[in-house]
C-alpha atoms as a printed R data frame, in Angstrom:
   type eleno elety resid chain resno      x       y      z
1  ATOM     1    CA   UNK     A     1 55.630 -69.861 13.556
2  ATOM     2    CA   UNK     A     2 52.005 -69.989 15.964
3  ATOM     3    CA   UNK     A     3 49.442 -67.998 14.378
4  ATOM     4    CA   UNK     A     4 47.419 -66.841 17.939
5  ATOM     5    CA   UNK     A     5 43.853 -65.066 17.640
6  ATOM     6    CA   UNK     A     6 43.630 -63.566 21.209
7  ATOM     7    CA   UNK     A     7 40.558 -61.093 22.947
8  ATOM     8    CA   UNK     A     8 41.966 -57.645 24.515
9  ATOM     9    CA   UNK     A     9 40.800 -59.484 27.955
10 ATOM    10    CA   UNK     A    10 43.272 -62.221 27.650
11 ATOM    11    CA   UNK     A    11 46.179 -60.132 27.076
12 ATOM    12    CA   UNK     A    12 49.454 -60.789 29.176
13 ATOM    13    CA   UNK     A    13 51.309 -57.409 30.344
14 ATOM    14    CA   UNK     A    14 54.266 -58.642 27.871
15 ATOM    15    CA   UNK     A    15 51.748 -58.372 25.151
16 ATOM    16    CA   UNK     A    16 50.027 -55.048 25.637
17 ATOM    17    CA   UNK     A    17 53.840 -54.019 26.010
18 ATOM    18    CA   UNK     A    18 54.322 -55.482 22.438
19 ATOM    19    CA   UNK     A    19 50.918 -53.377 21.401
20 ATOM    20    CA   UNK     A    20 52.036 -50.205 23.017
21 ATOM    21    CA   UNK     A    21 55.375 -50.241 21.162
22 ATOM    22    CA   UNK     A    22 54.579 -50.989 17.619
23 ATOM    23    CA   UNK     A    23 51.498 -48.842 17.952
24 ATOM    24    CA   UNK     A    24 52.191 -45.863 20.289
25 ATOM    25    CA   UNK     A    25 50.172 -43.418 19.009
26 ATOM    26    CA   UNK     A    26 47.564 -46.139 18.378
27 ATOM    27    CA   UNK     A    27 46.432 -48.191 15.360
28 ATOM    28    CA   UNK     A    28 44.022 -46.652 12.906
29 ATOM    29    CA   UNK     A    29 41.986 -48.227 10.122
30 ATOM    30    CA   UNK     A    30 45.282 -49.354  7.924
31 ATOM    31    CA   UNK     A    31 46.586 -51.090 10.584
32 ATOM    32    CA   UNK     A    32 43.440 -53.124 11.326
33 ATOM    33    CA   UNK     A    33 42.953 -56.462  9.016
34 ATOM    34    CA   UNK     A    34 39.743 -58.348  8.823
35 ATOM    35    CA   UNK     A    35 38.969 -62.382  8.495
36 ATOM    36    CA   UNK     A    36 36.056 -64.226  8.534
37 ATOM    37    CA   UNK     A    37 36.713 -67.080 11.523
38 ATOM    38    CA   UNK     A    38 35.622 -70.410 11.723
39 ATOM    39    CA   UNK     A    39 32.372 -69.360 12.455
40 ATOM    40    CA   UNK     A    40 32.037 -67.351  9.964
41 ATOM    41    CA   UNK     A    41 31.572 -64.233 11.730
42 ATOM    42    CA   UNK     A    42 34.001 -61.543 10.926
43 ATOM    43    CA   UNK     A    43 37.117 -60.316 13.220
44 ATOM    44    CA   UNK     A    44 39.381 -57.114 12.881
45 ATOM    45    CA   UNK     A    45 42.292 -57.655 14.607
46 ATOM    46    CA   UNK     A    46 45.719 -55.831 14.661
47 ATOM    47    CA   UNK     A    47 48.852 -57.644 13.629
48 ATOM    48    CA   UNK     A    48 51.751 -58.026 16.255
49 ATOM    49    CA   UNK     A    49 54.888 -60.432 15.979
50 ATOM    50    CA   UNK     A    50 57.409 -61.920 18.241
51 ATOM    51    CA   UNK     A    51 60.116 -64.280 18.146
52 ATOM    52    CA   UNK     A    52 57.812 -66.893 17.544
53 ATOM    53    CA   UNK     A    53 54.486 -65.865 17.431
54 ATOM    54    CA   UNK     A    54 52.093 -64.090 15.366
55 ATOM    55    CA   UNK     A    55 49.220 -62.989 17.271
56 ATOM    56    CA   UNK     A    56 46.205 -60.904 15.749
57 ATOM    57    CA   UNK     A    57 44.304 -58.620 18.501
58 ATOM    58    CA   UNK     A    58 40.745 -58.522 17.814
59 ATOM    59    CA   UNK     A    59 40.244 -54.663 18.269
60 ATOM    60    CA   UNK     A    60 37.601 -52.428 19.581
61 ATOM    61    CA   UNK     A    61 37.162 -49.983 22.421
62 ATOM    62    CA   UNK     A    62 37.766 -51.944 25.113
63 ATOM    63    CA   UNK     A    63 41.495 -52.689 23.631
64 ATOM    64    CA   UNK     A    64 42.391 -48.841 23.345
65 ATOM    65    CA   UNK     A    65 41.201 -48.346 27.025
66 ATOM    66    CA   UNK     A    66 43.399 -51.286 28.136
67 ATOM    67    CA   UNK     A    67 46.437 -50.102 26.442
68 ATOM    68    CA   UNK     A    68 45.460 -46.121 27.719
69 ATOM    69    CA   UNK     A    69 45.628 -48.021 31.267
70 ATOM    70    CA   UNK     A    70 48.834 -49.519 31.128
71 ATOM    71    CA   UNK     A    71 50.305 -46.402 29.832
72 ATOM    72    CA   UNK     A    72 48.908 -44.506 32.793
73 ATOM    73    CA   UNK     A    73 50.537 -47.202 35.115
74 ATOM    74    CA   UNK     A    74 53.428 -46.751 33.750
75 ATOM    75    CA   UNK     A    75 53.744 -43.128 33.735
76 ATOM    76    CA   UNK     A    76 52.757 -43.122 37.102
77 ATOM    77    CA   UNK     A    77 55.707 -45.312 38.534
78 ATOM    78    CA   UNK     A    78 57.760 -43.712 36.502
79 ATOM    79    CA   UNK     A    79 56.831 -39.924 37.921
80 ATOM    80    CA   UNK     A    80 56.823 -42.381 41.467
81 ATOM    81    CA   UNK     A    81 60.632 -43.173 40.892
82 ATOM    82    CA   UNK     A    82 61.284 -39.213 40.212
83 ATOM    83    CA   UNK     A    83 59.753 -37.822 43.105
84 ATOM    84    CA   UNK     A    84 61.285 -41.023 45.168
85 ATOM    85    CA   UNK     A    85 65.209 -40.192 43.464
86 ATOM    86    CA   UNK     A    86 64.600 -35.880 44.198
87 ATOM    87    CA   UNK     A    87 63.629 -37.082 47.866
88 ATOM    88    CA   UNK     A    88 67.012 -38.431 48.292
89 ATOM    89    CA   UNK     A    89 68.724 -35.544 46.503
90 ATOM    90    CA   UNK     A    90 67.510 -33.429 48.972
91 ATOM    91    CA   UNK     A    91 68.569 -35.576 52.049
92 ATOM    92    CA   UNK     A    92 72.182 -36.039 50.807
93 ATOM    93    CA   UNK     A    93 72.347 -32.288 50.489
């Protein structure tokens, strides 16, 4: 299995999706782990796993206001598709 350290600003869609749907309500502190890197500096990441994959998120602020964002999108398309499906309704009628 890959073991992938990845920034919030290198996320793919499919993996804020992942994000989003282990952590809906978001992470808090027991969720986050922290490791030193090669470096040596240290990194707090959350934990996500696919098929194949392990990735670790390095968290801050700028990782809840990504995943706030694509929630928003989504809600928004979806409230989009409502209004779209009662404008029909009301044609057929």
């Amino acid at each position: 299995m890959k073991r992938i350290i990845i920034d919030y600003k290198k996320l793919t869609k499919d993996i804020l999706k992942l994000l989003i749907e282990k952590y809906p309500d978001g992470y808090d502190n027991s969720d986050i782990i922290s490791f030193k890197n090669l470096q040596g500096e240290t990194i707090k990441a959350v934990e996500l796993r696919d098929s194949d994959t392990i990735y670790l998120v390095k968290v801050g602020s700028q990782l809840e206001k990504t995943m706030d964002n694509l929630i928003d999108e989504e809600e928004e398309i979806v409230d989009d598709e409502i209004i779209d499906d009662e404008i029909i309704d009301d044609e057929i009628e």
